[in-house]
N, C-alpha and C positions, 0 to 999 in steps of 0.2 A: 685305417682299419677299425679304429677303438669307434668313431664316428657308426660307421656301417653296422656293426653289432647293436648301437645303442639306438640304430632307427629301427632296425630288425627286432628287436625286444621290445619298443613302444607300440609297433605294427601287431606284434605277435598278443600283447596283452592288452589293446583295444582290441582286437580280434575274441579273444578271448571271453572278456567282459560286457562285448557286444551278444553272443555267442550264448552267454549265461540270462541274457534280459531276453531273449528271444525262446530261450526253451519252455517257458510258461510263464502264463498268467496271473493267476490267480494262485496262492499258495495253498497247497493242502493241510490247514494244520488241524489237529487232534485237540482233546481238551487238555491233554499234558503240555500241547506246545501254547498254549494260550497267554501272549503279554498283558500285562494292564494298560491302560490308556497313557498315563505315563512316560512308560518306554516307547508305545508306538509316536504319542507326540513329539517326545525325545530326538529319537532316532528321525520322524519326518523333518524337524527341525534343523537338524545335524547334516540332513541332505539337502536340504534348504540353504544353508552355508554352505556348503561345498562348491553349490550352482554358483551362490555370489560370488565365491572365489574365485572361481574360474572365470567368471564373466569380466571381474575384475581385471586380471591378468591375461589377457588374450596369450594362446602359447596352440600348440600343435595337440594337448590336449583337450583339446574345445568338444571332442566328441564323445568325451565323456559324462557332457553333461545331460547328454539323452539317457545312459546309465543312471544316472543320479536323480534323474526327473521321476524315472520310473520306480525306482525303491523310494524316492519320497512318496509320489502317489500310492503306494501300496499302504506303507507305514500309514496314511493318511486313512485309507479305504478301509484298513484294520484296526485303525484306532477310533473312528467313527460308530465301525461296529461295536469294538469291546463299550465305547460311553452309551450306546443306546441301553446296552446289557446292564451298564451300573448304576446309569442317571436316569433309563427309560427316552423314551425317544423323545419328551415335550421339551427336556431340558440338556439334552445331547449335545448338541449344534452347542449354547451358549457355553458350555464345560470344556468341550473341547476347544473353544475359540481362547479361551481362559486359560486353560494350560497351556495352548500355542503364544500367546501372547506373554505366559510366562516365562515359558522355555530360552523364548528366544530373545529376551532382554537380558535372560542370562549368559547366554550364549555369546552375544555381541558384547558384553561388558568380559566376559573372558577373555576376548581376542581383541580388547579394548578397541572396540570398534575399529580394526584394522585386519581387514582379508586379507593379509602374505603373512597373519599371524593362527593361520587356517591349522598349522600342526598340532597347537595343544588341542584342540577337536577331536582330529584324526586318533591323536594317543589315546587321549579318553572313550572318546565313541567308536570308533572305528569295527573294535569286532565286534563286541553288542548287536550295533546297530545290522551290521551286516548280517548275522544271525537270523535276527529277528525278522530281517525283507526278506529273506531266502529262500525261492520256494520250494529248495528240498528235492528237489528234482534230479537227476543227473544231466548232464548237457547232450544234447543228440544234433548228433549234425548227420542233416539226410544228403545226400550225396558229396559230390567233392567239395572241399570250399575252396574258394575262391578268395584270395590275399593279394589283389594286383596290388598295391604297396612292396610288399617282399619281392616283388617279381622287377622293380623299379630301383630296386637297390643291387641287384647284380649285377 
């Protein structure tokens, strides 16, 4: 029984977090919601680990790395933008590749270069990061959904 609940809750929140990447695009943010490049490299970086983790460990998770592609690319898309805004667009590209290169030499010497060492990330980045990909949206789901997983467990 404990089995059956704990495939029904991992069905239920890929479902979920599937569900959230799908209700929009592009995020709408304000000049209030604005990160610096920083955070956005930060955070693309932080979901950049996550992919390797996952890739690393092969597990029934694996579909979450579509989730995590897509808030890295964004993080990516928006922190491209904020460096053209601070560096100007001739020197953007190389500033950003700069902090990406920083980030994530810090990153991997945190988890001493060992992916099943992916939690101290999560604690640290985790809601930040999530924050800042967010688009703010509420989730809509247009007609029924559909969860044949759930339906494979009765």
């Amino acid at each position: 029984m404990r089995l059956k609940w704990k495939g029904q809750s991992l069905c239920l929140m890929i479902a979920f977090l599937s569900a959230q990447v799908l209700a929009g695009d592009e995020p709408k943010s304000s000049d209030s919601e604005q990160h610096t490049v920083y955070e956005y490299v930060t955070c693309a970086v932080y979901y950049r680990m996550l992919i390797g983790a996952l890739k690393s460990n092969p597990s029934d998770l694996s579909s979450l790395e579509d989730v995590y592609l897509d808030q890295m690319n964004r993080a990516i898309s928006q922190g491209r933008r904020a460096a053209r805004k601070e560096w100007g667009a001739q020197d953007a590209d190389k500033e950003f590749d700069l902090e990406w290169q920083s980030e994530y030499g810090e990153m991997i010497t945190e988890i001493d270069k060992n992916y099943s060492k992916i939690r101290k990330l999560k604690m640290k980045y985790a809601d930040s990061c999530d924050q800042i990909t967010s688009t703010g949206e509420q989730i809509k789901l247009t007609g029924t959904p559909v969860l044949p997983a759930l339906a494979l467990l009765d």
